[in-house]
Every structure is written in structure tokens, then in C-alpha cells.
N, C-alpha and C positions, 0 to 999 in steps of 0.2 A: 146578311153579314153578321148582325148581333149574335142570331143563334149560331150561326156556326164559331163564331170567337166562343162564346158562353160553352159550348159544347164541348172544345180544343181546351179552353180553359181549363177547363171541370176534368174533362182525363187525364193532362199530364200532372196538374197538383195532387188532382185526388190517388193517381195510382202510385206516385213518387213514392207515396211513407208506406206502401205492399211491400217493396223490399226492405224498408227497413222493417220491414218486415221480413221476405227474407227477414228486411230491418226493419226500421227504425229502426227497440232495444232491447236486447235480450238480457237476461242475467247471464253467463255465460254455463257451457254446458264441459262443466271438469270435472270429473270423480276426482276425489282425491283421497280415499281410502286404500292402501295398499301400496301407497306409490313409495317410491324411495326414497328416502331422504339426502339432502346432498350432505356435505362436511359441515355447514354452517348453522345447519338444521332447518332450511329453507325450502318448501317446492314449487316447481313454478308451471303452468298449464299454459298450451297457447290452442283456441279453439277453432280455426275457418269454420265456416257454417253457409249450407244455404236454405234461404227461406222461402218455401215455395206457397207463398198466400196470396189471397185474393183481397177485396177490401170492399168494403160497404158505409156509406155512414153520409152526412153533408157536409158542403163545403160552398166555399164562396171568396171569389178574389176580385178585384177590379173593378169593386165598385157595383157590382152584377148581383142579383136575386142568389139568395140561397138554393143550391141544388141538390138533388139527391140522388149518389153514384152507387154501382152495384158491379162493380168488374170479379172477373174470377182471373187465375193467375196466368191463363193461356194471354188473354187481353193484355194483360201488364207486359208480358214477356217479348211481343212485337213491339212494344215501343222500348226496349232497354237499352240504352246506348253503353251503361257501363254504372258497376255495381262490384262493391266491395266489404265487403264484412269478416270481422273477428274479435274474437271474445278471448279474452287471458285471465289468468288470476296469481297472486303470489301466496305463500301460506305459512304461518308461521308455529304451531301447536294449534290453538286454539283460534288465533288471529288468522284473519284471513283478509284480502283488498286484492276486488274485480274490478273489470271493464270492459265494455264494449263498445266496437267502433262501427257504424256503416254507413256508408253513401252511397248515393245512386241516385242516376242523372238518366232521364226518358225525355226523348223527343218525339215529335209527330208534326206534320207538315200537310198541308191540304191545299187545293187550287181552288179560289172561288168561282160561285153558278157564273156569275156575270164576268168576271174581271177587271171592271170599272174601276172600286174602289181599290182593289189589289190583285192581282193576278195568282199570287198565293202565299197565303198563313204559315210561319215555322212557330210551335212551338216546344220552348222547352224548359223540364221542369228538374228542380234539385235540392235532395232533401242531406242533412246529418244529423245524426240524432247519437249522440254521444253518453254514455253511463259510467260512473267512478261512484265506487261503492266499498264501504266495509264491512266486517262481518266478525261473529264471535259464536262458537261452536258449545250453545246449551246441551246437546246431549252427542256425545262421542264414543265409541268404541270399535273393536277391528271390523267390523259389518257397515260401517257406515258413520254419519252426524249429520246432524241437523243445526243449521245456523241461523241467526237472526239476523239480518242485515240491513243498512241505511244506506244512502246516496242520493245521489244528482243525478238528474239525467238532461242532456241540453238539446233542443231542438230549433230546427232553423230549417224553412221550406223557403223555396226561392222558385219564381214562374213568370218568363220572360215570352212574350210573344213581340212578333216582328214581321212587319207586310211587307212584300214585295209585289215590286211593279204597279203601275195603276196610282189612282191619287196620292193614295197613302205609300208610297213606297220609300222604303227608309225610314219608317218612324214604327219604334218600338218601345213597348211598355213591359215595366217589368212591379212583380206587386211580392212582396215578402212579410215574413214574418221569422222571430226568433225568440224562442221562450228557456224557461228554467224551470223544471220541477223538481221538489224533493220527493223521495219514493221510501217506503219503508216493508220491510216482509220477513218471509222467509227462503231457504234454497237450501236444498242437502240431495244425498244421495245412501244406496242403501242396497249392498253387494247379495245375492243370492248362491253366488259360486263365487270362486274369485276371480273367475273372467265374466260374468254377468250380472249386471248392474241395472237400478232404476236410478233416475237422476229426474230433479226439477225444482221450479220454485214459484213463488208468488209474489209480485210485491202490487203494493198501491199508494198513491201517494196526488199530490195538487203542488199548486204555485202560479205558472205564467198558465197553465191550462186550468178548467174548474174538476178534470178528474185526468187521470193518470195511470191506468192499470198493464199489467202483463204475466200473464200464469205459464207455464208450459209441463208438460212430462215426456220423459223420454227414457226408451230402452238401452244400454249400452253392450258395448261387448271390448274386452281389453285382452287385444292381439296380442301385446309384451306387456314390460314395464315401461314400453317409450310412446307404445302406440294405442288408441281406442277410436271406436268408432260409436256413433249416436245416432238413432231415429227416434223422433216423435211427432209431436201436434203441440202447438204454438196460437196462444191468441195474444191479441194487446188493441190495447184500447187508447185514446186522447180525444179530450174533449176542449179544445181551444176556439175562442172568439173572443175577438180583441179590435174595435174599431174599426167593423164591416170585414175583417181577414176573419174566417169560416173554417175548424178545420175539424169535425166531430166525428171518428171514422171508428171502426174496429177492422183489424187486420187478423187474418184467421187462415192457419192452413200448415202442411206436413212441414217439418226440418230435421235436415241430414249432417252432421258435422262427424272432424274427423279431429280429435283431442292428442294434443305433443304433450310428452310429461319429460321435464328435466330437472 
């Protein structure tokens, strides 16, 4: 029974932050060269994204030995109950203030060898990892800019297991954690036609974790002035431990987003 709680444990915490991957947090993925401006001289970006990674790294909840996971993103995707993400930004000439949102909640349920102590294990895991960030455009012109940027980014992983039937039935433990990091980088983009674009960024940063990182690049292509579309490769990294909760993972793998310009 240990191993297999330890087991249940260990995939749905560990593979939770793969979609925010998808999520956790991305800088968000906006061209914003060419776009139009409204009356007020304001622009605004709204990004959907999905992020198809896998994840590797250790973890450890509930009191339980430190383990070490290695899912790819087929594995994460059988256990997704439900998963949401998106990235915006607003833009001012030079000023600029992003953010990005996503959750996502995996379950997975098992019957034990014996039955004795429980007849069968639900568990389930749920991560947000939330980003608000500003920025200031050191080098701009019609091809593109490059920005420097600061923010926060909040994370909160939650992994609740619960037995049924058998001894233990009705009794369920849930083990969490929720932290704060500041991040600092860069992010820009950089038109080669004016429907085709390179876009990305870097940032890195510490706080409630001992490191904090997330790069990505990506191809764009921009249908109008309303519409774009983005493919690239996405990694990100968190390094937290904080009294026995374990969470040192790197998430890695393709993203596809489709960018609103108003």
C-alpha cells in the first residue's frame, strides 16, 4: 500500500506543473510590432496556448522519501481532467504589462492488490502558477523590440488522496504548498516579412523556490491585423523545497498558441 500511495503520489503532483506547462508560466507569446493602434494609443494581445510537455525532475509530498519522475507528455494527458491557459499583454509605446494564467487539475484512481486496507485510491492533483510582469522596450524599431522585463510569478500545487472502502475508507489526506517568485529577463520579437515573425524570451529569477527559470522561441505567422498564429519549444524550470514538500522538476516540450490583437 505504501508503494503504491508513493507511486499515485508522485504522478499526479509531479505531472500537474507539465501543463503549466502546457503551464505553469509562460511569458506570454504577442508580436506586437505592426499591430495597430487604437485611438488612445494603447494595444492589447490576448494569447490561448497549449503546452504540450513532459516533465522530469524530484518531488516529494506527504511525508514520503524524495522521488524521481520522468513522464513524457502522452502520460500526463491520460490523467487531465481539465486544464486552462492564457497569456495577454497591454502596450503602451515603450511600456508594456503581461500575464499569464493556467490551471490544471489531473486525477488518477487505482484499486488495491489486497483490499483490506482500501478497496481503491483516488487521487487528485492541482496546480496555478500565475505571472504579472512589466516591461520597457531598450531597442525598438518597425522590425521588431526587445524588452527588459520584471514580475512575479505565484505558484500553488495542491495533491489530495482519498481511500475507499476497506479500513481506511473515508479518510483522506491532502498535502500542499504555495510560493512567490520574483523573475527578471528579457522577451521580444523580430518580423522577417510582415506576416512572419520570430518571437521569445527568457527570464530567471528566485524567492519561495531556490531557482526559477523559463526560456522559450517560437515561429509566428500573422493571418491579419486581428489574427496570429505561434509554434515553438518551451522549457521551464522550479526548484522548491520547503519542510519535506519536494518540488524540483524542469518541464520541456512543443507550444502552439493562436494571438488576438485589439
Amino acid at each position: 500500500m505504501t508503494a503504491f500511495l508513493l507511486r499515485a503520489a508522485v504522478l499526479c503532483a509531479g505531472l500537474v506543473a507539465s501543463s503549466p506547462a502546457w503551464a505553469a508560466d509562460p511569458t506570454p507569446l504577442t508580436p506586437d510590432a505592426k499591430v495597430v493602434e487604437s485611438p488612445s494609443g494603447w494595444t492589447f494581445t490576448v494569447a490561448p496556448y497549449f503546452w504540450m510537455a513532459g516533465i522530469s525532475g524530484d518531488i516529494a509530498q506527504f511525508g514520503l522519501p524524495e522521488v524521481h519522475i520522468d513522464s513524457d507528455f502522452d502520460d500526463i494527458l491520460q490523467n487531465l481532467d481539465f486544464a486552462f491557459m492564457a497569456a495577454g499583454e497591454a502596450r503602451y509605446d515603450r511600456f508594456s504589462i503581461f500575464g499569464d494564467i493556467i490551471y490544471t487539475k489531473l486525477g488518477a484512481d487505482a484499486n488495491t492488490p489486497l483490499g483490506i486496507l482500501a478497496d481503491s485510491v483516488d487521487v487528485t492533483s492541482k496546480t496555478f502558477a500565475g505571472l504579472l510582469g512589466v516591461g520597457y522596450s531598450v531597442l525598438e524599431d518597425q522590425s521588431g523590440h526587445l524588452d527588459v522585463v520584471g514580475g512575479i510569478r505565484v505558484w500553488s500545487v495542491d495533491t489530495n488522496i482519498s481511500f475507499n472502502g476497506g479500513i481506511l475508507g473515508g479518510v483522506e489526506q491532502d498535502d500542499s504548498a504555495t510560493w512567490v517568485d520574483g523573475l527578471v529577463g528579457v522577451r521580444g520579437n523580430y518580423f522577417f516579412t510582415p506576416e512572419i515573425y520570430l518571437t521569445g524570451w527568457g527570464l530567471v529569477g528566485a524567492g519561495g523556490a531556490d531557482l526559477d527559470w523559463d526560456v522559450a522561441l517560437a515561429l509566428g505567422y500573422k493571418f491579419t491585423d486581428t489574427i496570429s498564429a505561434v509554434a515553438g519549444y518551451r522549457a521551464l524550470g522550479v526548484d522548491y523545497d520547503n519542510d519535506g514538500f519536494v518540488f524540483d522538476v524542469v518541464e520541456q516540450g512543443p507550444i502552439l498558441g493562436v494571438v488576438i490583437h485589439f
